[in-house]
C-alpha positions in Angstrom: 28.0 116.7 -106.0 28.3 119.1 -102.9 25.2 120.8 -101.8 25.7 124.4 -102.7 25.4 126.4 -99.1 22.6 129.0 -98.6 24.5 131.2 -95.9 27.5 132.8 -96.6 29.7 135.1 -94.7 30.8 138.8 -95.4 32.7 141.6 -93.4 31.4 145.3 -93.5 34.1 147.6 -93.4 37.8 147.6 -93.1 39.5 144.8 -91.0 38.1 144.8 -87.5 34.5 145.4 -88.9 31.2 143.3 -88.1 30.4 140.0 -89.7 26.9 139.5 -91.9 25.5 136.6 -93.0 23.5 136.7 -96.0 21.2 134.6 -96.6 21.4 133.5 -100.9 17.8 132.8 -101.4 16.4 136.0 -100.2 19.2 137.9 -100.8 18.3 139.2 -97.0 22.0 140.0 -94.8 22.0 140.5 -90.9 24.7 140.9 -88.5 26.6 138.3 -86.6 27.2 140.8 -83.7 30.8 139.8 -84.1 34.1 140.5 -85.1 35.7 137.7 -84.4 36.9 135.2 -87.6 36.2 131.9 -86.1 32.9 132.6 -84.1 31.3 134.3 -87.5 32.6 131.0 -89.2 31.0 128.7 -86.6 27.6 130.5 -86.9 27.2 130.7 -90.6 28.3 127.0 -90.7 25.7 126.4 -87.7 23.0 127.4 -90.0 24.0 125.5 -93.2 24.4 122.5 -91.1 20.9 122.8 -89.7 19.1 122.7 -92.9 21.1 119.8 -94.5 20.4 117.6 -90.9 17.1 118.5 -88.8 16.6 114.8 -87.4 20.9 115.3 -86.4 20.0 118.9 -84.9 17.7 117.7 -82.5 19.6 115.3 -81.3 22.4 117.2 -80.8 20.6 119.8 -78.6 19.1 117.0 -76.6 22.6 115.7 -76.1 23.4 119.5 -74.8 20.4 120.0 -72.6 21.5 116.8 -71.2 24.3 118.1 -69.9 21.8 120.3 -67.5 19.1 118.3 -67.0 19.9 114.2 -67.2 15.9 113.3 -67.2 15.3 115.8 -70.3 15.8 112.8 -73.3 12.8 110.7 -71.6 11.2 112.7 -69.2 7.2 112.6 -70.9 3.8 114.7 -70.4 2.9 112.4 -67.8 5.9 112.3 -65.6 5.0 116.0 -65.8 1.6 116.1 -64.9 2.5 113.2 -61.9 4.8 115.8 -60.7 2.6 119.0 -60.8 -0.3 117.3 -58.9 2.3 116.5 -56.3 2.1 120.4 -55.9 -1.4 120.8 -55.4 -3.6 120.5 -52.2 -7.1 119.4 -51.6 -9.6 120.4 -54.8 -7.0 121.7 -56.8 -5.2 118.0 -56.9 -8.6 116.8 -57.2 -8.9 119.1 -60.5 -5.7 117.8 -61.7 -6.5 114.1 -60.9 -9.2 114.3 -63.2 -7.3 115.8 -65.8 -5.6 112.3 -66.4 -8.7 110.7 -67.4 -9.2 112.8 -69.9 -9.4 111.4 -73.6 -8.1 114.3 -75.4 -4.8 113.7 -73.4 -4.1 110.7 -74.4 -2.6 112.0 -77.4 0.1 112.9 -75.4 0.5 111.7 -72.5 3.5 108.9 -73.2 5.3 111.1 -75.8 9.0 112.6 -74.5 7.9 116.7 -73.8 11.2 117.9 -76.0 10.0 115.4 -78.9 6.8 117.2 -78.8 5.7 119.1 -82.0 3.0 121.9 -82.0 0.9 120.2 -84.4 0.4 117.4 -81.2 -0.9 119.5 -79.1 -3.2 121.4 -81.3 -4.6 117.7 -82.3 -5.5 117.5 -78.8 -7.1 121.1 -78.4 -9.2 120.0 -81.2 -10.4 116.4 -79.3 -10.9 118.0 -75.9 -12.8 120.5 -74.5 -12.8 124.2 -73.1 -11.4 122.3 -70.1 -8.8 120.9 -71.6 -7.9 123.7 -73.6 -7.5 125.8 -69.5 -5.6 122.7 -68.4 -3.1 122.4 -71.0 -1.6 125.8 -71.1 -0.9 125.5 -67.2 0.5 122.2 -67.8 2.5 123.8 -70.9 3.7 126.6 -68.4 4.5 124.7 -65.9 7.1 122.7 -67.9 8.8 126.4 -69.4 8.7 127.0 -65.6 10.9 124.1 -64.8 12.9 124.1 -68.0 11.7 121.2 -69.2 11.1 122.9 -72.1 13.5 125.0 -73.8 11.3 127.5 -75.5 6.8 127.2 -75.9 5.7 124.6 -78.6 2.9 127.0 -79.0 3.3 130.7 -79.2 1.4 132.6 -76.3 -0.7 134.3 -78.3 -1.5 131.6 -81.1 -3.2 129.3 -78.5 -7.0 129.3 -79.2 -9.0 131.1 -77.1 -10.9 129.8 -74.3 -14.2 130.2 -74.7 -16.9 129.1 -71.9 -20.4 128.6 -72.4 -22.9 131.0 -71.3 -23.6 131.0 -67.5 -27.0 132.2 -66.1 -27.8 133.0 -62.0 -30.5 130.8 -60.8 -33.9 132.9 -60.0 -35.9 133.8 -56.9 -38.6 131.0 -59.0 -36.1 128.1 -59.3 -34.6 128.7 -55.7 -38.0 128.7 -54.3 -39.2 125.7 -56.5 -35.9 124.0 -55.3 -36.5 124.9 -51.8 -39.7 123.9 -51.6 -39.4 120.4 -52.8 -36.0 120.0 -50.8 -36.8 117.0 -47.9 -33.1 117.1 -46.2 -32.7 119.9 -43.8 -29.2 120.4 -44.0 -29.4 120.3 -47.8 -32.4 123.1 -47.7 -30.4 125.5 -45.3 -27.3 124.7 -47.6 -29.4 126.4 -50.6 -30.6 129.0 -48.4 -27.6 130.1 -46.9 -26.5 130.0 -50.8 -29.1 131.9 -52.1 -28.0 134.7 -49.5 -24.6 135.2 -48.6 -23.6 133.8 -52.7 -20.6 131.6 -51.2 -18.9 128.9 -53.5 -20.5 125.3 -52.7 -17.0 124.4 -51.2 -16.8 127.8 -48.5 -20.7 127.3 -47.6 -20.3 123.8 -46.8 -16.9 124.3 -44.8 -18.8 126.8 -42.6 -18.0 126.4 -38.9 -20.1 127.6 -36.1 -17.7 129.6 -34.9 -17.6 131.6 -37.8 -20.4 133.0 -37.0 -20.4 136.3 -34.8 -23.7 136.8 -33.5 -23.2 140.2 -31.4 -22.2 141.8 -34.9 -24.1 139.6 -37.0 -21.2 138.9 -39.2 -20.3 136.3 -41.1 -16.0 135.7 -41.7 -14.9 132.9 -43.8 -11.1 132.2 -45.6 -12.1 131.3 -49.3 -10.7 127.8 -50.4 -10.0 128.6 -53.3 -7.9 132.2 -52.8 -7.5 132.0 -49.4 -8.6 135.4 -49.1 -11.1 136.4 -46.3 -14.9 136.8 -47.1 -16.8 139.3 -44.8 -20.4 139.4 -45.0 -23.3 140.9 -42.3 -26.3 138.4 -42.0 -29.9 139.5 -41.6 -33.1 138.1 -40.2 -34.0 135.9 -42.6 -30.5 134.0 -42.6 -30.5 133.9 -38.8 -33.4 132.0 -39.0 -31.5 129.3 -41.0 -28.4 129.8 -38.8 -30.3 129.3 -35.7 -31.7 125.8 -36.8 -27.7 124.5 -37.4 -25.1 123.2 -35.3 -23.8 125.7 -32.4 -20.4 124.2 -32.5 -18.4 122.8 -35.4 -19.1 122.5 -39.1 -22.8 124.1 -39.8 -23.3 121.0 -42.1 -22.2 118.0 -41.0 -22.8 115.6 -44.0 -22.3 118.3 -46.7 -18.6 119.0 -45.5 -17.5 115.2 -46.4 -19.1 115.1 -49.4 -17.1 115.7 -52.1 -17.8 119.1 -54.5 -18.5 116.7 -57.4 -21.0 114.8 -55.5 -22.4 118.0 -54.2 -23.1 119.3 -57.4 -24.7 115.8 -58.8 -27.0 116.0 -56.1 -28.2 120.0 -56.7 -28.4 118.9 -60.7 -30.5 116.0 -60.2 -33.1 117.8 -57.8 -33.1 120.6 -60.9 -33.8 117.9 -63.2 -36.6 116.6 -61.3 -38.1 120.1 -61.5 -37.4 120.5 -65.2 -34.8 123.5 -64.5 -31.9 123.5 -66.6 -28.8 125.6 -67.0 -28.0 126.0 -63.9 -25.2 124.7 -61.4 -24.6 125.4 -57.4 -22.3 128.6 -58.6 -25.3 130.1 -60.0 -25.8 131.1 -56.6 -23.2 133.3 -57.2 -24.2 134.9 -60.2 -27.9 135.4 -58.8 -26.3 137.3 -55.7 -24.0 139.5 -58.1 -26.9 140.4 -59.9 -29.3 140.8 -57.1 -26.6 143.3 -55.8 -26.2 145.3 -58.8 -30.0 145.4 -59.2 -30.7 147.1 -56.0 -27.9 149.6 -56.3 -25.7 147.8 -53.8 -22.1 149.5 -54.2 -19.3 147.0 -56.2 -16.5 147.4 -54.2 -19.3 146.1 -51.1 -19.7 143.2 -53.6 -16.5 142.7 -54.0 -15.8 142.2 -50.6 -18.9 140.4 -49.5 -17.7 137.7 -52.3 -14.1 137.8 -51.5 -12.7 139.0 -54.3 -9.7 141.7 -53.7 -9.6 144.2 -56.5 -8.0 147.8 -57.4 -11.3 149.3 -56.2 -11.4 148.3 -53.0 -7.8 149.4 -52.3 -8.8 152.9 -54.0 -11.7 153.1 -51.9 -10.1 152.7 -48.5 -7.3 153.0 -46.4 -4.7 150.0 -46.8 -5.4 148.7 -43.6 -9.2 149.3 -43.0 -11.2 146.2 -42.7 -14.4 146.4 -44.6 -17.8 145.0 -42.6 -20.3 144.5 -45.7 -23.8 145.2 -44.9 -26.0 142.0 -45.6 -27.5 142.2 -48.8 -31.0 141.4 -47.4 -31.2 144.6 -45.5 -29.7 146.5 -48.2 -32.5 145.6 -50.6 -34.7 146.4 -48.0 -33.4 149.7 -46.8 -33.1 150.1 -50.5 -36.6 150.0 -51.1 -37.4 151.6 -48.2 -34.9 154.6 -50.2 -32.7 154.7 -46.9 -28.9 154.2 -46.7 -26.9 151.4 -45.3 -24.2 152.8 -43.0 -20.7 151.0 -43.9 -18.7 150.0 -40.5 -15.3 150.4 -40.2 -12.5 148.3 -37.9 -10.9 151.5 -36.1 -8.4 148.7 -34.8 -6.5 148.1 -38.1 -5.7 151.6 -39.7 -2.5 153.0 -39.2 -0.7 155.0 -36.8 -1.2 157.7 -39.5 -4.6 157.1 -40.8 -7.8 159.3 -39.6 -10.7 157.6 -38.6 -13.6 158.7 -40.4 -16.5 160.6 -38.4 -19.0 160.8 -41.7 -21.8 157.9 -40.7 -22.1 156.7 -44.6 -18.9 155.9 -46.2 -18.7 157.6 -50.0 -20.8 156.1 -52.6 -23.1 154.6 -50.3 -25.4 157.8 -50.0 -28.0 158.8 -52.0 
């Protein structure tokens, strides 16, 4: 007994008018966008065929996307990975590296990426972590990217969202505490260069004497992580640190060949001696956000002491001005002192058409 079809083909119209296909469960009829006898036909029967034969289907559109890509019938989630930490540099591959090691992967790691059903990879959101979550959508994107996958497995917006755990700045208590007990020199001026310039662990300790301008009492570093230049001014109390490190080369000597996990071991295990938890080394960062915001300091100066690039900023100046940040020490201090913190400008780097500008404070930065 033949397997009554569920599509069936119709023509609106006279001769010459569009095709439909109407679906006989639902009753529901849509347009073939065609005219044409034969290509209605093929489609209609296209979509009788694939209900009657899904295991068939897929194996015909693998034998299709062959024809394109010859490694697309066996290529797996970990020839994938392999080949996206090939594109990575320095912590990022590090990252990545890691991301092999982890459990929840497993799952998946030896299973062909076309062969792969959604309900595999929300198994493994389910096993892993928030990190795993973050690493598995740029792995899933990265294979769209490369069309090794013909379409998402997962919907955009059905992933589950990421959601971190609460992150808290370290205090002027625990720094001190930490400082106090700290026995390595280089480690304690690491901390206290932390504390106040709020670099990532990886800028601070890749520091280098000669980023260090002493006549402007500036400190210029490229970010690792966005490459983007960090401009901060320095004041007395960090010169004091700065003039107890190296005058030529890295500032910390030991710290720049250690690696960021280590780093980070290290700074948790002197917390835990102290009986301070939840913190890391990028509360740092947080606790010099806050301690800016606290004390009025201006966010697009934030922004630019921390090296982060933002619509602000570009609002806020000319294209090609240069922003010098104020150091945040004397801006707490000038602060409290109710003065304002003029804001320097590179006259060297505007335009040919810009203006410079006479007024001593920059707007926003007054009173």
């Amino acid at each position: 007994m033949r397997m009554k079809k569920r599509f069936r083909l119709i023509r609106r119209g006279v001769r010459g008018g569009k095709f439909y296909c109407v679906d006989t469960l639902t009753g529901k009829r849509s347009s073939l966008q065609t005219s044409d006898d034969d290509e209605a036909a093929e489609i209609v029967a296209a979509k009788n065929h694939a209900l009657r034969q899904p295991i068939l289907n897929l194996q015909l559109a693998k034998a299709y996307l062959a024809g394109v890509d010859s490694g697309i019938t066996t290529r797996t989630w970990r020839n994938a990975v392999d080949a996206l930490i090939e594109t990575k540099h320095g912590p990022n591959q590090v990252r990545w590296k890691r991301v092999t090691k982890d459990k929840a992967f497993a799952l998946m790691w030896e299973r062909v990426i076309v062969e792969t059903s959604a309900e595999i990879l929300l198994r493994v959101l389910r096993v892993g972590t928030v990190s795993t979550n973050v690493f598995l959508r740029r792995l899933h994107n990265f294979c769209l990217d490369m069309s090794w996958l013909p379409w998402p497995i997962i919907p955009k917006k059905q992933w589950p969202p990421v959601r971190h755990k609460e992150k808290r700045a370290i205090t002027v208590a625990e720094h001190q505490a930490i400082i106090a007990r700290e026995p390595n020199a280089e480690r304690k001026a690491f901390y206290e260069l932390a504390w106040h310039i709020g670099a990532s662990q990886s800028d601070i300790a890749g520091l280098q004497a000669e980023d260090i301008d002493w006549e402007s009492r500036l400190i210029s570093y490229a970010r690792m992580k966005t490459k983007q230049v960090a401009r901060v001014r320095f004041g007395d109390e960090v010169e004091v640190v700065l003039q107890n490190l190296p005058k030529s080369g890295p500032l910390f000597p030991y710290l720049i060949g250690v690696r960021e996990a280590d780093r980070a071991t290290e700074f948790r295990q002197r917390c835990k001696g102290l009986g301070i938890e939840g913190i890391t080394l990028h509360s740092y960062r947080y606790a010099w956000a806050e301690r800016a915001k606290s004390c009025g300091y201006p966010e697009r100066f934030a922004q630019e002491a921390l090296g982060h690039n933002s619509k602000a900023v570009h609002r806020a100046y000319a294209r090609k001005a240069q922003v010098t940040v104020p150091s945040l020490e004397d801006y707490e201090r000038e602060h409290a002192q109710k003065k304002v913190v003029r804001v320097h400008f590179d006259s060297r780097a505007r335009g040919p058409s810009e203006k410079s500008d006479e007024n001593p404070a920059a707007p926003g930065c007054g009173k």
